[in-house]
mmCIF file of the N, C-alpha and C atoms, coordinates in Angstrom:
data_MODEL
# 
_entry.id   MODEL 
# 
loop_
_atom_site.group_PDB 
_atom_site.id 
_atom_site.type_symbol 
_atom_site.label_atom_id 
_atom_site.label_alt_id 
_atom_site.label_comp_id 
_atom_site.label_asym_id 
_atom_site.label_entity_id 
_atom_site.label_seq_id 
_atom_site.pdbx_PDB_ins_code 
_atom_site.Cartn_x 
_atom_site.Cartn_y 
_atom_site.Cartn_z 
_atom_site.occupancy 
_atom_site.B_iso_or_equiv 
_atom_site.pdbx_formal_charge 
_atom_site.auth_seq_id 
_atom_site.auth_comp_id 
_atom_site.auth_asym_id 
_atom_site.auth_atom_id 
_atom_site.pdbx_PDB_model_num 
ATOM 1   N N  . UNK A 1 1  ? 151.618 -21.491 303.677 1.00 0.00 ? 1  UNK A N  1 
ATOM 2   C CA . UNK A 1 1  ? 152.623 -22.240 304.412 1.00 0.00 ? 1  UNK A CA 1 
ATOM 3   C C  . UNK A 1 1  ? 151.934 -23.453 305.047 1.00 0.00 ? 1  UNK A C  1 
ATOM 4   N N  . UNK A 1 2  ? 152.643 -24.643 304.747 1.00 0.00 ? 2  UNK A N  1 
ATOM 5   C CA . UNK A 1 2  ? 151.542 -25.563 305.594 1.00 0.00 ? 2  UNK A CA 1 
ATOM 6   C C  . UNK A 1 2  ? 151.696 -25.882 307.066 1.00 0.00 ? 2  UNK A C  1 
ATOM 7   N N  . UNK A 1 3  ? 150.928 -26.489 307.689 1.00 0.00 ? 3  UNK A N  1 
ATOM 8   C CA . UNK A 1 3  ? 150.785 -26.906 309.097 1.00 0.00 ? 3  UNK A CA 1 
ATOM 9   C C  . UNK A 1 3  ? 152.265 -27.085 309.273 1.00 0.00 ? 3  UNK A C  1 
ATOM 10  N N  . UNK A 1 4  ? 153.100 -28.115 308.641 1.00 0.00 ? 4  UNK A N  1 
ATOM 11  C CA . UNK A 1 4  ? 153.952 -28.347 309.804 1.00 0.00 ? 4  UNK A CA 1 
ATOM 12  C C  . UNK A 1 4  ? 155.294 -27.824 309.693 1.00 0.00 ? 4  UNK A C  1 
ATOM 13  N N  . UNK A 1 5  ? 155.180 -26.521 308.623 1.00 0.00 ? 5  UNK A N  1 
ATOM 14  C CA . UNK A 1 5  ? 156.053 -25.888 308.633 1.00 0.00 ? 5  UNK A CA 1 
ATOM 15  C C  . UNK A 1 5  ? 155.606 -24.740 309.874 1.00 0.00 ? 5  UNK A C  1 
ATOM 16  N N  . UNK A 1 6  ? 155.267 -24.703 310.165 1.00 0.00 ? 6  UNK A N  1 
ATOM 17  C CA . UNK A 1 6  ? 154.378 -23.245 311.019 1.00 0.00 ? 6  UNK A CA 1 
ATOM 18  C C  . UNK A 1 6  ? 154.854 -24.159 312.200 1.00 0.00 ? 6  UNK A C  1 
ATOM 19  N N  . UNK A 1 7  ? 154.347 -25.322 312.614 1.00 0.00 ? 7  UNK A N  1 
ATOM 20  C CA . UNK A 1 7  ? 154.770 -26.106 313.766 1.00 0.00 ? 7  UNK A CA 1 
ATOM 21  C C  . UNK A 1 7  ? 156.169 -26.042 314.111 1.00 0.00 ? 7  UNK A C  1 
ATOM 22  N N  . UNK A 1 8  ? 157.054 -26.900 312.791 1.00 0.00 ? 8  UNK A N  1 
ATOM 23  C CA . UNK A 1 8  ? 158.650 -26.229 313.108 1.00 0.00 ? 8  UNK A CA 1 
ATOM 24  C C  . UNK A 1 8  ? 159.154 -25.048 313.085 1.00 0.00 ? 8  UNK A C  1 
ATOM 25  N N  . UNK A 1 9  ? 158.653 -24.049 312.646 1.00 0.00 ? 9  UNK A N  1 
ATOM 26  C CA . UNK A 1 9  ? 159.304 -22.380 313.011 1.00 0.00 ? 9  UNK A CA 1 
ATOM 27  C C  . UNK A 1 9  ? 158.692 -22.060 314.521 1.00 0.00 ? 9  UNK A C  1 
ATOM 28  N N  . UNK A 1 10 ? 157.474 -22.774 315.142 1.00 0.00 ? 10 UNK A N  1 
ATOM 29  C CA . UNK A 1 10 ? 156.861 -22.835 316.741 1.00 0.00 ? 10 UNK A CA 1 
ATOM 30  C C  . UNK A 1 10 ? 158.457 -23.193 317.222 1.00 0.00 ? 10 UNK A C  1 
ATOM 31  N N  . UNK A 1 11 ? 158.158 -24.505 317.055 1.00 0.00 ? 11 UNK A N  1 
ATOM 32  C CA . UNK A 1 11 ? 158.924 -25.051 318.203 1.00 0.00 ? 11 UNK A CA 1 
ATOM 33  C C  . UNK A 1 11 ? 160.739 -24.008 318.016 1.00 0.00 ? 11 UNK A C  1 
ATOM 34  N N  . UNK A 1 12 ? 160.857 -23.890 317.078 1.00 0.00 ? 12 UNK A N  1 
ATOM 35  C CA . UNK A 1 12 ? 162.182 -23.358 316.963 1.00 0.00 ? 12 UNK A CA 1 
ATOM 36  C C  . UNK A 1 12 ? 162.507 -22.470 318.110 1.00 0.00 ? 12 UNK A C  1 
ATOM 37  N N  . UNK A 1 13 ? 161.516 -20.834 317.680 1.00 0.00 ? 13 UNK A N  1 
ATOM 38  C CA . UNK A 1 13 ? 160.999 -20.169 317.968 1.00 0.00 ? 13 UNK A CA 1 
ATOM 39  C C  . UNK A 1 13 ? 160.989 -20.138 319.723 1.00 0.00 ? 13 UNK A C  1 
ATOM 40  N N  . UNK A 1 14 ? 160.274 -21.361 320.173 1.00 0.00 ? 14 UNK A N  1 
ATOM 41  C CA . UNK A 1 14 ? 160.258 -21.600 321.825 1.00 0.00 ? 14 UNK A CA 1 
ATOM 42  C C  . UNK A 1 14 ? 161.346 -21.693 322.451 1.00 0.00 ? 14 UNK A C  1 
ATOM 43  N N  . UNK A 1 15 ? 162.197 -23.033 321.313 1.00 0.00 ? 15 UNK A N  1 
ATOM 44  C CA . UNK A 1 15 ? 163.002 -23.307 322.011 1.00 0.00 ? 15 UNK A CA 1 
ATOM 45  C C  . UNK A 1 15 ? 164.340 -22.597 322.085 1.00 0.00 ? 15 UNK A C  1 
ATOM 46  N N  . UNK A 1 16 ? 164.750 -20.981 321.175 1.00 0.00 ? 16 UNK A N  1 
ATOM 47  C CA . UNK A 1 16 ? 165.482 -20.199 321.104 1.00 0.00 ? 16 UNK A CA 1 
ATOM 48  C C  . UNK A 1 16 ? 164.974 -19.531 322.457 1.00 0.00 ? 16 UNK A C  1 
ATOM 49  N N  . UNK A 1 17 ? 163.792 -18.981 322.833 1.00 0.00 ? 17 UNK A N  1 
ATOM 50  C CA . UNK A 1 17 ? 163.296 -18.213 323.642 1.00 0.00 ? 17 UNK A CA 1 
ATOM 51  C C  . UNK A 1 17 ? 163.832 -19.410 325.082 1.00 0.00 ? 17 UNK A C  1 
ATOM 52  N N  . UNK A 1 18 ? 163.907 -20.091 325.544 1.00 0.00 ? 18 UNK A N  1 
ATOM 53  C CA . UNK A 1 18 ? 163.774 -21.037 326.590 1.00 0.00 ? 18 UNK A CA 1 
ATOM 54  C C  . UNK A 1 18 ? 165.154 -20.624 326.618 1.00 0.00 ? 18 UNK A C  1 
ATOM 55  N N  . UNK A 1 19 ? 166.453 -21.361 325.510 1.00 0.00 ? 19 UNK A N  1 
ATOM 56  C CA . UNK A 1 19 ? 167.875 -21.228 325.916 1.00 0.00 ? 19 UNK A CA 1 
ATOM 57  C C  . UNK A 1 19 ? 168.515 -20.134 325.793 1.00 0.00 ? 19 UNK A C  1 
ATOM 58  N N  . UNK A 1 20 ? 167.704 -18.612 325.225 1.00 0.00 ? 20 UNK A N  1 
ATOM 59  C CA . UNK A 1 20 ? 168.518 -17.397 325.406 1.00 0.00 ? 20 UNK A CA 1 
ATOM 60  C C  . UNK A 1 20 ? 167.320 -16.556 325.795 1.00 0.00 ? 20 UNK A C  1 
ATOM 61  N N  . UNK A 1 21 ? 167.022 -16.310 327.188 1.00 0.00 ? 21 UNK A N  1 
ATOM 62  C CA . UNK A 1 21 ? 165.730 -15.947 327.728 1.00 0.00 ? 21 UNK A CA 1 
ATOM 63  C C  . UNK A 1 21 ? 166.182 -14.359 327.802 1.00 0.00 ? 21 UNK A C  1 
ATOM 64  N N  . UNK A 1 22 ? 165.179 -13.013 327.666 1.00 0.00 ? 22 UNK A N  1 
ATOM 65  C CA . UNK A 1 22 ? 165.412 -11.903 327.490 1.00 0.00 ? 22 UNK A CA 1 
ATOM 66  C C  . UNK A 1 22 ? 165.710 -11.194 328.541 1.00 0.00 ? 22 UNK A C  1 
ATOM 67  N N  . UNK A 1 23 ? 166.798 -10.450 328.720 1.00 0.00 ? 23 UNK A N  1 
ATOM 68  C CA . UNK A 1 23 ? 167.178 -9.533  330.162 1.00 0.00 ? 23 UNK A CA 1 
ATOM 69  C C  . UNK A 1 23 ? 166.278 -8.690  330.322 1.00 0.00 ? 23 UNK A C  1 
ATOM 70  N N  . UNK A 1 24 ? 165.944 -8.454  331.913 1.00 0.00 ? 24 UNK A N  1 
ATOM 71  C CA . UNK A 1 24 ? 164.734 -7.976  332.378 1.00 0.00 ? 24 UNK A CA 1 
ATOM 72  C C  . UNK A 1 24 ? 164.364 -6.607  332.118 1.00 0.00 ? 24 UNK A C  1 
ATOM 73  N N  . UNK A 1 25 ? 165.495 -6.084  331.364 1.00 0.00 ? 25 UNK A N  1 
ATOM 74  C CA . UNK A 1 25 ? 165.224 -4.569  331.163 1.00 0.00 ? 25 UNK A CA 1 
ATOM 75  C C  . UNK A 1 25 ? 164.492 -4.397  329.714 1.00 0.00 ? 25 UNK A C  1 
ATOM 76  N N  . UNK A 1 26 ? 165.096 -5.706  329.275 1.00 0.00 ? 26 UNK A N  1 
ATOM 77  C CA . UNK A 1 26 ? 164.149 -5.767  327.852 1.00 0.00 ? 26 UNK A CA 1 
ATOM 78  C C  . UNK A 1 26 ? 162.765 -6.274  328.156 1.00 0.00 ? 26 UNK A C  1 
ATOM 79  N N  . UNK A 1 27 ? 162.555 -7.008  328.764 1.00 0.00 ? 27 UNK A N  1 
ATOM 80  C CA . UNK A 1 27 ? 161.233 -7.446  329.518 1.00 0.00 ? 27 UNK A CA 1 
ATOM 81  C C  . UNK A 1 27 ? 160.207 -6.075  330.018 1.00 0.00 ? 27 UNK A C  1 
ATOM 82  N N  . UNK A 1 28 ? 161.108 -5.495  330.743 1.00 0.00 ? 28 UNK A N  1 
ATOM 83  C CA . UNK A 1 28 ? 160.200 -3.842  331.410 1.00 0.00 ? 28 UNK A CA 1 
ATOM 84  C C  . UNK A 1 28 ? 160.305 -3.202  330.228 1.00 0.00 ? 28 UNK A C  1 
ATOM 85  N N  . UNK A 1 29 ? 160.974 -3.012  329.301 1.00 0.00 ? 29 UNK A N  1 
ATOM 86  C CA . UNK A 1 29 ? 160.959 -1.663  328.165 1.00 0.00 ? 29 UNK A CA 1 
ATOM 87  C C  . UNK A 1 29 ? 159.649 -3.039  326.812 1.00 0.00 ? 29 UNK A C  1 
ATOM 88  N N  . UNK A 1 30 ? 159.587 -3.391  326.866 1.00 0.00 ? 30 UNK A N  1 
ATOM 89  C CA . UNK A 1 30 ? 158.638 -4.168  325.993 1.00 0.00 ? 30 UNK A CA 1 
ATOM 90  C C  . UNK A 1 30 ? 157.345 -4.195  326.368 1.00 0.00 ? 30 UNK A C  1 
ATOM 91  N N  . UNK A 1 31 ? 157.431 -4.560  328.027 1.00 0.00 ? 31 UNK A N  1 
ATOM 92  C CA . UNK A 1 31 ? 155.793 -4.159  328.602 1.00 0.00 ? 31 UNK A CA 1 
ATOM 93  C C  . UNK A 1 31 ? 155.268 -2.728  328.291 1.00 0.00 ? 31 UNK A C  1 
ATOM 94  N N  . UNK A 1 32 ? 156.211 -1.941  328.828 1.00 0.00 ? 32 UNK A N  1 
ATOM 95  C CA . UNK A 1 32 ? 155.784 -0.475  329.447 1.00 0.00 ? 32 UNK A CA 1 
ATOM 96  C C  . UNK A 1 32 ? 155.520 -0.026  328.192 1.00 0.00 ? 32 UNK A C  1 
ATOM 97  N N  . UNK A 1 33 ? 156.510 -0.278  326.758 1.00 0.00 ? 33 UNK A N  1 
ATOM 98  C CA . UNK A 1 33 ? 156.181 0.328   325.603 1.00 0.00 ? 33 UNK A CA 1 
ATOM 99  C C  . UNK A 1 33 ? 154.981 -0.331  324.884 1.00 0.00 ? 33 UNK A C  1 
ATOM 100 N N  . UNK A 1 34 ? 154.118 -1.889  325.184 1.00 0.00 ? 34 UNK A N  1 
ATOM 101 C CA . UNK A 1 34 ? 153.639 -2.498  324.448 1.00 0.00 ? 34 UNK A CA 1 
ATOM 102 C C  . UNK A 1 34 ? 151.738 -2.061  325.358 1.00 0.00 ? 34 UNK A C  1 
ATOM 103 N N  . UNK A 1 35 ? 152.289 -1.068  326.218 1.00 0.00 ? 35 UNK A N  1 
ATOM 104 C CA . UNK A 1 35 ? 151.222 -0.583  326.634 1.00 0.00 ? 35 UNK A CA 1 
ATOM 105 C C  . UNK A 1 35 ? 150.113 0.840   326.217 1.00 0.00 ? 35 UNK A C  1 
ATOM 106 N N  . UNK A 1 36 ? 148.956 1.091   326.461 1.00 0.00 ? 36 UNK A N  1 
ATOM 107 C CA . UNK A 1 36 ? 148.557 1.757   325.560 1.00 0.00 ? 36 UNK A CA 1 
ATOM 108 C C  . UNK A 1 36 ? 148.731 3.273   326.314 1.00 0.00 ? 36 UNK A C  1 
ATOM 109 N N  . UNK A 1 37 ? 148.787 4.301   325.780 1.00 0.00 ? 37 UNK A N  1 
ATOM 110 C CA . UNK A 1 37 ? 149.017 5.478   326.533 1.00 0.00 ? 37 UNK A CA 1 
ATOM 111 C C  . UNK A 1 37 ? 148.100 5.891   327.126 1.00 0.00 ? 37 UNK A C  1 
ATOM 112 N N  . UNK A 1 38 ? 147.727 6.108   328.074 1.00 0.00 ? 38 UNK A N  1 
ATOM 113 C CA . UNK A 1 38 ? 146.814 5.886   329.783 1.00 0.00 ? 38 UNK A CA 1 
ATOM 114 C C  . UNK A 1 38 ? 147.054 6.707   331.300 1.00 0.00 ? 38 UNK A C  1 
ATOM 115 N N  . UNK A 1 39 ? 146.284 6.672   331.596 1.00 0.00 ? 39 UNK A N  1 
ATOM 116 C CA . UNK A 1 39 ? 146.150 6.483   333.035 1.00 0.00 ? 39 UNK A CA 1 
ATOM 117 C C  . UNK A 1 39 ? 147.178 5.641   333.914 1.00 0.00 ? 39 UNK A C  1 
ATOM 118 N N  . UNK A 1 40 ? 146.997 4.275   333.383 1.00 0.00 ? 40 UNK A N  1 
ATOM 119 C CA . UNK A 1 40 ? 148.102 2.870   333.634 1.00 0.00 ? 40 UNK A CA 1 
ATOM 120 C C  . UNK A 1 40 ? 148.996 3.209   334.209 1.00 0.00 ? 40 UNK A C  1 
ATOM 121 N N  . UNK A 1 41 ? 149.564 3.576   332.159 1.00 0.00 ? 41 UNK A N  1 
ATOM 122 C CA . UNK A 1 41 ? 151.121 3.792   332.186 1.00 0.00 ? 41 UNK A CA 1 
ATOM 123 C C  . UNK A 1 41 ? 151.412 4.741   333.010 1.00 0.00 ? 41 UNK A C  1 
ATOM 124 N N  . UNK A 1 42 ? 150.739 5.807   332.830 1.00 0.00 ? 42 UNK A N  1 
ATOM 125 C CA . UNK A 1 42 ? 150.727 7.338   333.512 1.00 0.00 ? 42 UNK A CA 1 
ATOM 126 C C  . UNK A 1 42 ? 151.468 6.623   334.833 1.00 0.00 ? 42 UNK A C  1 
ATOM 127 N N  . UNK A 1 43 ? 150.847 6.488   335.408 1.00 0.00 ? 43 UNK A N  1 
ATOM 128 C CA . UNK A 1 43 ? 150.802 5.747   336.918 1.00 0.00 ? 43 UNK A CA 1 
ATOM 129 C C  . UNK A 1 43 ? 152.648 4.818   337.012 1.00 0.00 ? 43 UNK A C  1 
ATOM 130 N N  . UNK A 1 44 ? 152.140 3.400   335.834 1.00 0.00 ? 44 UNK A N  1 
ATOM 131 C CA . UNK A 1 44 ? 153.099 3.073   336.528 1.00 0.00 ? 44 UNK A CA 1 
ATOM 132 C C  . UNK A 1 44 ? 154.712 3.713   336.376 1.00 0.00 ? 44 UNK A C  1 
ATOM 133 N N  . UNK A 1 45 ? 154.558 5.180   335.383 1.00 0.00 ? 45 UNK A N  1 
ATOM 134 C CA . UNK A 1 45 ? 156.263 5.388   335.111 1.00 0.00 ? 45 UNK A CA 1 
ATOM 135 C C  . UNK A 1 45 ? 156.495 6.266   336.184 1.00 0.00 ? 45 UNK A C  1 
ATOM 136 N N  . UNK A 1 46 ? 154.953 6.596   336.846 1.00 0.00 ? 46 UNK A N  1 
ATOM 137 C CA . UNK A 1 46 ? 155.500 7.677   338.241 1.00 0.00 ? 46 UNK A CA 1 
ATOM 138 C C  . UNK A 1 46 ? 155.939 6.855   339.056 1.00 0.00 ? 46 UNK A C  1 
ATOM 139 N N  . UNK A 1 47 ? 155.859 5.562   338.875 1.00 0.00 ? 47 UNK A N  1 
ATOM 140 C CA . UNK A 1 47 ? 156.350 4.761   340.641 1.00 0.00 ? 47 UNK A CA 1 
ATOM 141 C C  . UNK A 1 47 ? 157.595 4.505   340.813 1.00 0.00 ? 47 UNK A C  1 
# 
């Protein structure tokens, strides 16, 4: 794929993310799941 196709699927990409920004529950279920199974997590699903 060349450079400035990769550049226009970027910017697309941003600028979808900027005008339909993700609800915060998708935000917490993306962290908490994109985390590794731990101590951490352990921790933070007790709080």
């Amino acid at each position: 794929m060349p450079m400035r196709d990769i550049v226009q699927k970027t910017r697309h990409l941003v600028s979808f993310i900027i005008t339909n920004p993700i609800d915060v529950a998708s935000q917490v279920h993306i962290f908490i799941f994109g985390m590794r199974d731990g101590m951490t997590r352990y921790s933070l699903l007790l709080m």
